[in-house]
Backbone as numpy.savetxt, mean C-alpha at the origin, in Angstrom:
# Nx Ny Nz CAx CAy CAz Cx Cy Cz
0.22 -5.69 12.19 1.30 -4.80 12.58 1.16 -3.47 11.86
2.02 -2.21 12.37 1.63 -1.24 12.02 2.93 -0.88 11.45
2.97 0.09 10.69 4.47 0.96 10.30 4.11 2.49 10.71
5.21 3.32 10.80 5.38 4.65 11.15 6.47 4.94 9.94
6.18 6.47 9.29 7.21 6.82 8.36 7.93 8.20 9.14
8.43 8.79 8.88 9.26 9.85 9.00 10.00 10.57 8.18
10.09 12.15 8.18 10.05 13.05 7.41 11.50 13.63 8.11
12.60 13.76 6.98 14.04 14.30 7.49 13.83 15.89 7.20
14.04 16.24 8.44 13.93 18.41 8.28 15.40 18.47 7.66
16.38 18.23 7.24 17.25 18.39 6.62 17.01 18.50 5.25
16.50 17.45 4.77 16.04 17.29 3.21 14.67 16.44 3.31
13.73 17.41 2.61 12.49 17.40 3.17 12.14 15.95 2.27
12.90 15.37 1.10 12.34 14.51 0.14 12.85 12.91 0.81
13.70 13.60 1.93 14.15 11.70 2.42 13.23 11.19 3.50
12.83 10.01 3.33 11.87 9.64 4.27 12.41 8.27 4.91
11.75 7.64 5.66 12.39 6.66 6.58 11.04 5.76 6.92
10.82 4.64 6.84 9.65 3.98 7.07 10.46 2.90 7.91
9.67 2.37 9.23 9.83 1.23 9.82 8.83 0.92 10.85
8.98 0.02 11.20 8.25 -0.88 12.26 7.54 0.51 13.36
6.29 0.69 13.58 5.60 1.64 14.69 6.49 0.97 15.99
6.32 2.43 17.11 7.20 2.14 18.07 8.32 2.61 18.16
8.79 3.60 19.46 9.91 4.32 19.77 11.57 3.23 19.62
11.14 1.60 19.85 12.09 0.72 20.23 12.41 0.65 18.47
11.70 0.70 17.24 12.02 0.21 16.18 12.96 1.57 15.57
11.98 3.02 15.84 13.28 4.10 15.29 14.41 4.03 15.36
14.44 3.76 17.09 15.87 3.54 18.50 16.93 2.49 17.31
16.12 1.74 16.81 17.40 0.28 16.22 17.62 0.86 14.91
17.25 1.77 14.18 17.71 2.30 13.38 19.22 2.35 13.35
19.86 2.02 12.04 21.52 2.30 11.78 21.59 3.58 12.31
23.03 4.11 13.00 23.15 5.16 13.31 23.17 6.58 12.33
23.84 5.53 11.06 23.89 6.66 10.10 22.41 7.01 9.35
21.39 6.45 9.33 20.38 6.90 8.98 19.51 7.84 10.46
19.69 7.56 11.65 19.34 7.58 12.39 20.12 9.64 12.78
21.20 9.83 12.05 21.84 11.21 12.02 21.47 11.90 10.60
20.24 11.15 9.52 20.42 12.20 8.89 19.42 12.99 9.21
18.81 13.09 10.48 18.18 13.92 10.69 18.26 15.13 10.98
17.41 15.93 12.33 16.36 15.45 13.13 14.89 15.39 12.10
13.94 14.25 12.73 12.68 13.51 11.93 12.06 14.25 12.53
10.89 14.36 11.60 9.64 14.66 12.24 8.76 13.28 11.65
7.80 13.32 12.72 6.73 12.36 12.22 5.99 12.48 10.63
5.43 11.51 10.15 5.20 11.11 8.87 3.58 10.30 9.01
3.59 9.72 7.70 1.67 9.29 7.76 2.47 7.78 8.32
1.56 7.11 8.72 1.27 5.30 9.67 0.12 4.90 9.09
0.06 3.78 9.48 -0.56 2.49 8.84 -0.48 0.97 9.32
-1.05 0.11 8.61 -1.09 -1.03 8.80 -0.07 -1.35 7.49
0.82 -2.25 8.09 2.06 -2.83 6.76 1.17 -3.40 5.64
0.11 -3.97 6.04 -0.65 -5.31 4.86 -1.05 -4.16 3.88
-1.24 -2.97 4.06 -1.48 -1.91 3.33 -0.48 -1.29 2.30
0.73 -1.62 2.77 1.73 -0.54 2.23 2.11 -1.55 0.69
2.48 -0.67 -0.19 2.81 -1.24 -1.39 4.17 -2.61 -1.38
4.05 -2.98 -1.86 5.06 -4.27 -2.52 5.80 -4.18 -2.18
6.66 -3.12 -2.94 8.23 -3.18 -2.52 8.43 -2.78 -1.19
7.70 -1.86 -0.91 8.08 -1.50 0.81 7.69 -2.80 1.77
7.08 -3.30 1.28 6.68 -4.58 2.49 7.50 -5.46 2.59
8.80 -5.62 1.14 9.31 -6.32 1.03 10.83 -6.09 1.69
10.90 -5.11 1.61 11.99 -4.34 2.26 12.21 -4.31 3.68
10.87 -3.74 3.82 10.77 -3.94 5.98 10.51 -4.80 6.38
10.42 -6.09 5.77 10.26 -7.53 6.10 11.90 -7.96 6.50
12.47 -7.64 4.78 13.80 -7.90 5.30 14.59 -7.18 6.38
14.67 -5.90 5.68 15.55 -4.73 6.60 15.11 -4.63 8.03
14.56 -4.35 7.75 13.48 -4.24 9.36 13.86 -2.18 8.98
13.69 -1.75 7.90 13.57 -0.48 7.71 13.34 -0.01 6.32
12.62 1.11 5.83 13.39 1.59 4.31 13.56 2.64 4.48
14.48 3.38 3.50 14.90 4.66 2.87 14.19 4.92 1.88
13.30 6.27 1.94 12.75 6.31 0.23 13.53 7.77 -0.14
13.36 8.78 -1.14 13.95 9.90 -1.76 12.77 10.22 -2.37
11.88 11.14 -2.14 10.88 11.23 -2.56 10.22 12.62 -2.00
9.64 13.52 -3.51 8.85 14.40 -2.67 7.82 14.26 -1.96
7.50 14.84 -1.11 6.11 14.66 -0.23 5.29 14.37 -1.15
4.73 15.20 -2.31 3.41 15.34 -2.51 3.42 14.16 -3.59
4.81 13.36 -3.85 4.82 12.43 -4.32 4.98 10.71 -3.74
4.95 10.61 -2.56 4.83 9.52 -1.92 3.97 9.27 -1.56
4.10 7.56 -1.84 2.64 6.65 -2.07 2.90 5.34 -1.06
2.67 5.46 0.00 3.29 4.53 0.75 2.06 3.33 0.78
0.92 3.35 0.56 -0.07 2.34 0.32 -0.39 1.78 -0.93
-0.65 0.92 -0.96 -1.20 0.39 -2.83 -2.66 0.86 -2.52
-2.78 1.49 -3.87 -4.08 2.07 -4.08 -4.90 1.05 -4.99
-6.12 0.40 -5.01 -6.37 -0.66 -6.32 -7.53 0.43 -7.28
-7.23 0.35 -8.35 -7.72 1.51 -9.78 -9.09 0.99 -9.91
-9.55 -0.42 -8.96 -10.89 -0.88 -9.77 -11.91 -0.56 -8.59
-11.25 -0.07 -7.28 -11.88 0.36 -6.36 -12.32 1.75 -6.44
-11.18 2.41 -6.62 -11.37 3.76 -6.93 -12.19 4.93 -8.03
-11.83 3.92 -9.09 -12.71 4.08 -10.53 -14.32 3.89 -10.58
-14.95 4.97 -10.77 -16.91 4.88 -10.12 -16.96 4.01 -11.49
-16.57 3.96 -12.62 -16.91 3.84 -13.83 -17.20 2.28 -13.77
-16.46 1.75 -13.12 -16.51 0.08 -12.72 -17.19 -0.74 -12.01
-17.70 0.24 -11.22 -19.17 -0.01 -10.69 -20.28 -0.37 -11.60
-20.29 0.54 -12.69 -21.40 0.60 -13.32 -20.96 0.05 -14.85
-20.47 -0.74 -14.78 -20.00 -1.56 -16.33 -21.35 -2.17 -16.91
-21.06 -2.05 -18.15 -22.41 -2.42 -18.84 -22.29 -3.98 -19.10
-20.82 -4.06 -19.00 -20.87 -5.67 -19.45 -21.49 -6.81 -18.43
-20.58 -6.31 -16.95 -20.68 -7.42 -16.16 -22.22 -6.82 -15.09
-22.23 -5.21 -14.79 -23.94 -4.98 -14.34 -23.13 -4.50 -13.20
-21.01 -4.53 -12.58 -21.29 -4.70 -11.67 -21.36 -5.99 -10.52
-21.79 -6.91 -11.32 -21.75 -8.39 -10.76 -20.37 -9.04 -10.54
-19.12 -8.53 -10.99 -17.88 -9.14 -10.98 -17.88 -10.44 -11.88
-18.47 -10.77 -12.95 -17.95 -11.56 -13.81 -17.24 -11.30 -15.04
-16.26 -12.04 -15.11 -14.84 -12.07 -16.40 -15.42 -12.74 -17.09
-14.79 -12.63 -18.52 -15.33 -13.28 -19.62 -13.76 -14.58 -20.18
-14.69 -15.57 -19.90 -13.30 -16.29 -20.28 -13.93 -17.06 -21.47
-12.30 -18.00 -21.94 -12.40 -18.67 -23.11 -12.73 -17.96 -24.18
-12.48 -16.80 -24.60 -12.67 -15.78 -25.75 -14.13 -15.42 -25.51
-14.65 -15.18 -24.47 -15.37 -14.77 -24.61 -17.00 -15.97 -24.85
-16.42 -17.37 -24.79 -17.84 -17.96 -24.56 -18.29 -18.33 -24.08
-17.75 -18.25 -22.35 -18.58 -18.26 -21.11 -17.98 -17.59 -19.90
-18.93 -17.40 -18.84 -18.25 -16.35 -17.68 -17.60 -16.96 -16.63
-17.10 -16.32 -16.18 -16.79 -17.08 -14.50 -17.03 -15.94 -13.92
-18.02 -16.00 -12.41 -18.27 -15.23 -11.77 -17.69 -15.50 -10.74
-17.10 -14.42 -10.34 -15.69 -13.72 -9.10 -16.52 -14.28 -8.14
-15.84 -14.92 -6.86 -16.20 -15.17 -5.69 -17.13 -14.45 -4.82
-16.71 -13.04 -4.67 -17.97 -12.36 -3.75 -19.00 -12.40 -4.81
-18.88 -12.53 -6.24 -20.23 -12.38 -6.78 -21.58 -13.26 -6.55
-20.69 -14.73 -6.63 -21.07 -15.76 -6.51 -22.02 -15.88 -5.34
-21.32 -14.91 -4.14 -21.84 -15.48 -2.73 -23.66 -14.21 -2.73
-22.97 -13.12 -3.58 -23.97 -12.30 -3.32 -25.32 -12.78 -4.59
-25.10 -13.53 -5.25 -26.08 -14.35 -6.14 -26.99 -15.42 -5.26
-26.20 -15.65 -3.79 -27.14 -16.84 -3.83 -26.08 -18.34 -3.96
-25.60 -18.54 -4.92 -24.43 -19.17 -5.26 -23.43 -19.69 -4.73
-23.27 -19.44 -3.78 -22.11 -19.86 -2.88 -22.21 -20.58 -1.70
């Protein structure tokens, strides 16, 4: 499933996220539905969007955020994807293995495993 957000021209920091689709805006409460007029906003796939929002439009079947533009984060970003530095770790090579039991043996992460051969 997808989500659609929306941007209030009244107050540029209130935003509106729900279900993609003219029928999901339409069921919007009326009173959120007047603090407009919206303009369109960034979309997506929900499995994308961060925690609390997934948790929200699961229930609500909508959210409200208050937020500046250049400060809304409507996706979870993961730091170990993004970070080049983690690629190239001296410890693990890269390979995705953790060091368990203080340190006196590894367990190697699942895709590692499979890309070893291993799996």
């Amino acid at each position: 499933m997808r989500y659609k957000s929306w941007r209030s021209r009244k107050d540029t920091s209130l935003h509106v996220l729900c279900a993609e689709g003219s029928k999901a805006f339409e069921s919007l409460p009326v009173a959120i539905r007047n603090l407009g007029p919206w303009t369109g906003g960034p979309e997506g796939e929900i499995a994308k969007l961060r925690l609390p929002y997934r948790i929200l439009l699961n229930e609500q079947k909508f959210v409200v955020i208050h937020a500046h533009v250049s400060q809304l984060q409507l996706e979870a970003t993961r730091a170990q994807e993004l970070h080049p530095a983690n690629t190239d770790c001296p410890e693990c090579k890269g390979k995705g293995e953790v060091p368990q039991h203080g340190g006196l043996s590894r367990r190697p992460v699942p895709d590692a495993m499979a890309k070893d051969g291993l799996g």
